[in-house]
C-alpha positions in Angstrom: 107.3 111.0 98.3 106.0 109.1 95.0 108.3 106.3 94.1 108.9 105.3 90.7 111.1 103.0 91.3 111.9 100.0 93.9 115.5 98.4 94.0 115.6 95.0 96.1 118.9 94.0 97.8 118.7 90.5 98.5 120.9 90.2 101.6 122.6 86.8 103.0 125.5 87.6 105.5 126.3 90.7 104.1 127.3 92.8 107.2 130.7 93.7 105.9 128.9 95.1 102.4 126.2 96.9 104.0 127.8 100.5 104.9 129.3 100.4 101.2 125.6 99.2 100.1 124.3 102.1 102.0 126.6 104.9 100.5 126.7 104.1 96.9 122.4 103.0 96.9 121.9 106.6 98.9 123.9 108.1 96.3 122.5 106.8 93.4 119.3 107.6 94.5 120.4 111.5 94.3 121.3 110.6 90.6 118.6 107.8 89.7 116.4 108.8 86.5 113.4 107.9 87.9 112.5 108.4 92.0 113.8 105.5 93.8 113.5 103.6 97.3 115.6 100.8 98.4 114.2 97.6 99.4 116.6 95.2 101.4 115.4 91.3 101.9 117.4 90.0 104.6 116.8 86.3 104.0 117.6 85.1 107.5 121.0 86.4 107.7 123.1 84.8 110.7 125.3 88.0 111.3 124.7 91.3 112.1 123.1 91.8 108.6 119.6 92.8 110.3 120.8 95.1 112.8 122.6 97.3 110.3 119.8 97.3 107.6 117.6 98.6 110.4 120.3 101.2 111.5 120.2 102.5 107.6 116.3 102.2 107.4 116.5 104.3 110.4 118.4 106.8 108.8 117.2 106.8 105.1 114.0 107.8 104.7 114.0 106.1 100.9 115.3 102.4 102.6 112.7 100.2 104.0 113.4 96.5 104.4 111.9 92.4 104.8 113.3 89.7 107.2 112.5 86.3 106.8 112.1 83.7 109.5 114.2 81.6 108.4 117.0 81.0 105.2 115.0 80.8 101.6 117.0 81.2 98.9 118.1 84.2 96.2 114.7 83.4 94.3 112.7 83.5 97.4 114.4 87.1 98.0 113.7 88.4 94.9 110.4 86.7 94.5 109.2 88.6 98.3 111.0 91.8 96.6 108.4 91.5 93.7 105.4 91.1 96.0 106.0 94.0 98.3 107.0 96.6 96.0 104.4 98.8 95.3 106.1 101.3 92.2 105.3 100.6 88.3 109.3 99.4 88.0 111.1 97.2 90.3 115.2 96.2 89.6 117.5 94.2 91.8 121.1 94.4 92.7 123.2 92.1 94.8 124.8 93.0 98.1 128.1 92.2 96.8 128.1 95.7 94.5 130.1 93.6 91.8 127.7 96.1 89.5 127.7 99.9 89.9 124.0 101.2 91.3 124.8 103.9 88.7 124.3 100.8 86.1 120.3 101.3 86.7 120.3 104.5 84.5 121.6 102.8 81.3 118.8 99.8 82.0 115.9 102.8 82.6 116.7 104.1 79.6 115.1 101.5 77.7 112.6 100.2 79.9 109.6 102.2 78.2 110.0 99.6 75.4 110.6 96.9 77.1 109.0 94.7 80.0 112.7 93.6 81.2 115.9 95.1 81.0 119.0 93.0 82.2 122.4 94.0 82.7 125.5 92.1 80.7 128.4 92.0 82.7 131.5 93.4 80.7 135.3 92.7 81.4 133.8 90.2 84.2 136.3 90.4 87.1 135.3 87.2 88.7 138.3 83.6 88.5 138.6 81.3 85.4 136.5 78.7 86.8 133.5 81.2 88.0 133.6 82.6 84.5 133.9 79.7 82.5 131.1 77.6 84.6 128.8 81.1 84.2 129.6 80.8 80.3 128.5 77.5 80.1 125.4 77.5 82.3 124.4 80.3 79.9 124.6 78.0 77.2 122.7 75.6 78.2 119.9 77.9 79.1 119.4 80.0 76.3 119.7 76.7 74.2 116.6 75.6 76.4 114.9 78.9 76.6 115.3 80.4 73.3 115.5 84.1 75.4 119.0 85.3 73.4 120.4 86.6 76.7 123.8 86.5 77.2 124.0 86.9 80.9 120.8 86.2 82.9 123.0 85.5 86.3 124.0 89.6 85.6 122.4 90.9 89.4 121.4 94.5 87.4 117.4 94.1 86.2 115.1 96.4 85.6 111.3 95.1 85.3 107.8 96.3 84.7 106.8 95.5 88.5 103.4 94.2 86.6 104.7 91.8 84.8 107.1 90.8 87.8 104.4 90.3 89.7 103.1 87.5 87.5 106.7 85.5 87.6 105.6 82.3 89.4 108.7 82.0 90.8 110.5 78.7 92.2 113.7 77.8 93.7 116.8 78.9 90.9 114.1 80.7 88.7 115.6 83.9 89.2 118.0 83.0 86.4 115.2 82.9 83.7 113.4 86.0 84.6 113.8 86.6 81.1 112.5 83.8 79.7 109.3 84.2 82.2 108.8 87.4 80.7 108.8 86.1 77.0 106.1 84.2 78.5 104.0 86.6 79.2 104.9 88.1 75.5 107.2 90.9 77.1 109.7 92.2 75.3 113.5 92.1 76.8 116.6 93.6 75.9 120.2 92.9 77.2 122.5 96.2 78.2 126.2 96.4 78.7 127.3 97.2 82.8 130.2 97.6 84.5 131.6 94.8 86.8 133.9 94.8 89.9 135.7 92.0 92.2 133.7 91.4 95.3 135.5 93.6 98.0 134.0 91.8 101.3 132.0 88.8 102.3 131.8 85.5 100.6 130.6 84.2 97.4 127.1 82.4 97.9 127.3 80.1 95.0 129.5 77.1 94.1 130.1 74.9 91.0 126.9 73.0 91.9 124.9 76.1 92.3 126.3 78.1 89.1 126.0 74.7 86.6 124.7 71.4 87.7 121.8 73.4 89.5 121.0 75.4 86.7 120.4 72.4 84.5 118.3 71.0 86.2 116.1 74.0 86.4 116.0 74.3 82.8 113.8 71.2 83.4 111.7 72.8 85.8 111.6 75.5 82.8 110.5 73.5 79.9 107.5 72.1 82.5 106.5 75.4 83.2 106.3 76.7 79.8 104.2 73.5 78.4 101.8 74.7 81.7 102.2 78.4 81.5 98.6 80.2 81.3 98.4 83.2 79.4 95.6 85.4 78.6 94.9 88.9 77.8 91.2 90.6 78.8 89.4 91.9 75.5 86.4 93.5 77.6 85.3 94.0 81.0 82.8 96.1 83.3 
């Protein structure tokens, strides 16, 4: 089959999620807008993550998956996602399913005139100090980044797989995927989702991770952009 479309489940001790992963990604993939496959990263799960993605691989013919040697990080998982995916749009969802797979339809619908589409989590269900630490890591990015985006932590993204695959991606960078594209003079838009407690497994991020980490990246940011090379080719044979 011809794949439009390449969905990357990062996966970090997720074996109670993966059979609920499995039902709702198989049946959005009956629904999707554009032909999908399913992509899981298992960044060098401890559980029995692997041996139940390989048990749905074996199953689905649209699931195929990574595993990595050893424990990278979210942006490592995405970044790897990016690289391997070989359809013109790639999107990412977390393991958790605190979005709906269903979600990707509202974000494809905009993606022709756009090179990113994020999610924005409404009515988050997520505790006070989660919420207000995600609020005010957001703040402190967009005021670095200029991007406008209200919720780049949202885990429901849609991108143009070429211009993903020109993110140079580093450690925490997966939280200004829009502002990389805006780099590259992409257009982004923001689009309402739904969002639900986490069921199962645990939380992979703490205060440090969801604000004082985030900070400091916007650093790393402001670096990158002075450095960033852009070009666009006028003529070639």
């Amino acid at each position: 089959m011809s794949y439009e479309f390449t969905i990357i489940v990062p996966v970090y001790n997720e074996e109670d999620n993966l059979a609920r992963v499995e039902e709702e990604l198989l049946a959005y993939t009956k629904i999707a807008s554009k032909t999908t496959k399913i992509l899981f990263v298992n960044d060098g799960s401890k559980d029995k993550s692997q041996q139940l993605i390989e048990d749905i691989c074996q199953r689905n013919d649209a699931f195929y998956y990574i595993l990595f040697k050893e424990n990278r990080g979210l942006s490592a998982a995405i970044k790897a996602g990016f690289d391997y995916a070989d359809t013109p749009l790639v999107g990412y969802i977390d393991s958790d399913l605190q979005t709906a797979p269903s979600d990707f339809n509202l974000l494809l619908e905009h993606i022709k005139d756009n090179a990113l589409v994020t999610g924005v989590r409404a009515n988050r269900k997520d505790s006070f100090v989660k919420n207000m630490s995600s609020k005010i890591a957001n703040g402190i990015r967009r005021a670095f980044t200029k991007d406008g985006m209200d919720d780049t932590g949202c885990p429901l993204k849609v991108i143009r797989t070429d211009y993903a695959k020109r993110i140079p991606m580093f450690k925490g960078l997966h939280r200004f995927l829009p502002a990389m594209i805006l780099l590259q003079n992409g257009s982004i838009k923001q689009v309402p989702v739904q969002h639900f407690p986490r069921i199962a497994g645990q939380a992979k991020f703490g205060l440090w991770n969801r604000l004082l980490g985030p900070l400091m990246d916007c650093f790393a940011y402001l670096w990158m952009k002075k450095k960033y090379i852009n070009y666009d080719v006028a003529k070639k044979k």
